[in-house]
C-alpha distance (Angstrom), angle and dihedral (degrees) to the residues before:
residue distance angle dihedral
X1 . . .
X2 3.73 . .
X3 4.62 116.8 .
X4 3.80 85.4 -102.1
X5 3.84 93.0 74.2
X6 3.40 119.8 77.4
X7 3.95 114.3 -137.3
X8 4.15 112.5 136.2
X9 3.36 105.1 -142.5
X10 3.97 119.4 -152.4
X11 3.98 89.1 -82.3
X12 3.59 95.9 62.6
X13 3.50 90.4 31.5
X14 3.80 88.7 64.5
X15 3.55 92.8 48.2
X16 3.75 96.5 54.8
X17 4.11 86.3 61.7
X18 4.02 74.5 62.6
X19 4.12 98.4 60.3
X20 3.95 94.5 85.3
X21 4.21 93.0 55.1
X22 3.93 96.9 27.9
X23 3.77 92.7 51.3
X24 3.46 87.3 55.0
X25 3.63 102.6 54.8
X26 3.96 124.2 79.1
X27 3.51 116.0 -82.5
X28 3.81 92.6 -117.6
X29 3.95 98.4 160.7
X30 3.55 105.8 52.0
X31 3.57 122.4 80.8
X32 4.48 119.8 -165.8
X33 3.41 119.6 -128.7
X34 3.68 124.9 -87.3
X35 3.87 123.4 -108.8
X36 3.86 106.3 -103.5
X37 3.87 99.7 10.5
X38 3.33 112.6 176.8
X39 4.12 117.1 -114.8
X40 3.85 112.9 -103.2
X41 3.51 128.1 -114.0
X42 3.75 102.8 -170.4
X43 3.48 132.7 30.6
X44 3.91 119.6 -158.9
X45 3.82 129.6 -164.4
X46 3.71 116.8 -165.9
X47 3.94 106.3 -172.4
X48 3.64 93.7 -168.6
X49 3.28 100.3 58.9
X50 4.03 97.2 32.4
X51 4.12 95.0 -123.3
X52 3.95 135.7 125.6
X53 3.80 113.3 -172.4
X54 3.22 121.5 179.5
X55 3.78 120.4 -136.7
X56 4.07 144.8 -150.3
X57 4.00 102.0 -168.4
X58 3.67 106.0 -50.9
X59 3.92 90.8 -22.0
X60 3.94 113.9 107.4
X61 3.30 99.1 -154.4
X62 4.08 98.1 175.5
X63 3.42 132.5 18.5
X64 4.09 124.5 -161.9
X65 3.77 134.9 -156.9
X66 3.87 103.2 -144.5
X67 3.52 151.8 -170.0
X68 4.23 121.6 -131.9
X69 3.36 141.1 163.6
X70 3.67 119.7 -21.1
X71 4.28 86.8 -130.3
X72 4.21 89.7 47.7
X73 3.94 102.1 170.9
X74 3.80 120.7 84.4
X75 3.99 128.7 15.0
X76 3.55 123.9 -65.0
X77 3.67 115.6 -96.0
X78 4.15 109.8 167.3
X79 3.43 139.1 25.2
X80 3.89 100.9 -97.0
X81 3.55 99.0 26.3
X82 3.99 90.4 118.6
X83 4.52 95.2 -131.3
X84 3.45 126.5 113.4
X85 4.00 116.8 -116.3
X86 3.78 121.7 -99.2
X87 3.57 132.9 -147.9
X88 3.99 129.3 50.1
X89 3.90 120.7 -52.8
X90 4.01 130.4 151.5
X91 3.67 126.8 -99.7
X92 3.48 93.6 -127.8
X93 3.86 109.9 167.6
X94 3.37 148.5 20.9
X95 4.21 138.9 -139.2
X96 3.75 108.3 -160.1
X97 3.93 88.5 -177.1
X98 3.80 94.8 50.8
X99 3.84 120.3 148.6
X100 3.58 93.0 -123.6
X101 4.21 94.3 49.5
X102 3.83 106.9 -92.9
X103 3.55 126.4 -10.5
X104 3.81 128.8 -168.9
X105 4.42 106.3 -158.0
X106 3.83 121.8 -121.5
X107 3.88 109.3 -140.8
X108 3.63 91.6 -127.6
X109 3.10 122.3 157.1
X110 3.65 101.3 69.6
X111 4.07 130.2 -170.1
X112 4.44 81.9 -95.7
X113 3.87 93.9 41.1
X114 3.94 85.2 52.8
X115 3.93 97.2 40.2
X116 4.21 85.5 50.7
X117 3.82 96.1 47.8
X118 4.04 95.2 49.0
X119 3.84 85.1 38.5
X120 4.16 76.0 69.2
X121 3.50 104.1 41.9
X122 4.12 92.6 -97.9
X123 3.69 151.1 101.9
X124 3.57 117.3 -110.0
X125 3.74 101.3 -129.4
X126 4.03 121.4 -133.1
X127 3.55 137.1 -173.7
X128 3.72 89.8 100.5
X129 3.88 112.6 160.9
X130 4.01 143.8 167.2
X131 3.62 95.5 -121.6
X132 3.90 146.8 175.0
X133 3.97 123.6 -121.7
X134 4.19 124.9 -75.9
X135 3.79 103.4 -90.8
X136 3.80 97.5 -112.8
X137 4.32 85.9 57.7
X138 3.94 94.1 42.8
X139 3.90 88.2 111.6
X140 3.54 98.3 58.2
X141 4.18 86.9 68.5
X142 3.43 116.4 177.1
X143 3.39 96.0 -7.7
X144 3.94 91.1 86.6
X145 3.82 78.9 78.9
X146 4.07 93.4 86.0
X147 3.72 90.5 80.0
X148 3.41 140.3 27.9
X149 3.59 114.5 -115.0
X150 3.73 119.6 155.6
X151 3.92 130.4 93.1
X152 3.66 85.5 -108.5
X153 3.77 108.7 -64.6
X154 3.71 109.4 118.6
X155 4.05 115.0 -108.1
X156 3.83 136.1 -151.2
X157 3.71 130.2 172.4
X158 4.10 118.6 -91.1
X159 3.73 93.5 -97.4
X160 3.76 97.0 50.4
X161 3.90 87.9 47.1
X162 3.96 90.3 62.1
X163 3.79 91.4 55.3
X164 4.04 89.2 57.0
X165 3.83 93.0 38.9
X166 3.69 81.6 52.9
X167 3.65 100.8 43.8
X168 3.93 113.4 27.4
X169 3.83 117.8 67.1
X170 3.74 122.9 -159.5
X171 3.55 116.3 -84.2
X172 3.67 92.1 41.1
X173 3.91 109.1 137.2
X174 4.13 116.2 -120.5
X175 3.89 118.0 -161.0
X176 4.16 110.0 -152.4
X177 3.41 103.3 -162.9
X178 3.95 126.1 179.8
């Protein structure tokens, strides 16, 4: 199952029993984007620690709490595997009609990600995306970040996925590092 198909599995089932008292409290994670923020040049996922901040030279100029792949350790190897990619690829397009808000499309798999999956007998996978939240979770926000849910794109609430719309262009480079 690749991010771009939309089956809830008992994770984010779980947290949808959580709208009604979530959406109530305030929205103390999230921060709005500043007036005049400059676009980012980099985007960097570290897994480990759950973060995506995007970058202008050595400037972080946002910083995420996200959502990946509900198997999180180690590389992705095969389409199903439930991880989230490592290494550096290119954000290079975006779905503004995507089932889970916006999405902006990690180039993964590359030429070494496909030469390692065949070297075991399987297909890479694809389809892996920073994305926002399915619309009937949207009020949950960023507290879809306790758990990792996705098939190994890399999730964020709604909000936070208008900042990066707004401030990462295609061809900007991401680093997904463990």
């Amino acid at each position: 199952m690749r991010c771009g198909d939309l089956r809830i599995g008992p994770a984010l089932g779980a947290l949808g029993m959580l709208v009604a008292v979530i959406a109530q409290a305030p929205a103390a994670l999230g921060e709005s984007a500043a007036p005049g923020l400059a676009t980012a040049d980099r985007v960097i996922v570290l897994k480990s620690e759950r973060r995506l901040m995007l970058l202008r030279g050595a400037r972080v100029l946002r910083t995420y709490r996200i959502a990946l792949g509900r198997t999180p350790k180690g590389a992705k190897t095969a389409e199903g595997d439930g991880r989230t990619p490592e290494g550096r690829y290119v954000l290079d397009w975006r779905n503004p009609r995507s089932r889970f808000y916006r999405s902006i499309h990690v180039s993964y798999p590359n030429d070494a990600d496909r030469a390692r999956a065949r070297r075991h007998g399987r297909l890479p996978g694809g389809d892996i995306m920073i994305h926002g939240l399915p619309a009937r979770l949207e009020a949950i926000g960023t507290e879809h970040a306790r758990w990792d849910w996705t098939e190994g794109c890399v999730a964020v609430s709604n909000t936070e996925m208008d900042e990066i719309w707004a401030l990462v262009a295609d061809g900007t480079v991401i680093d997904i590092r463990p």
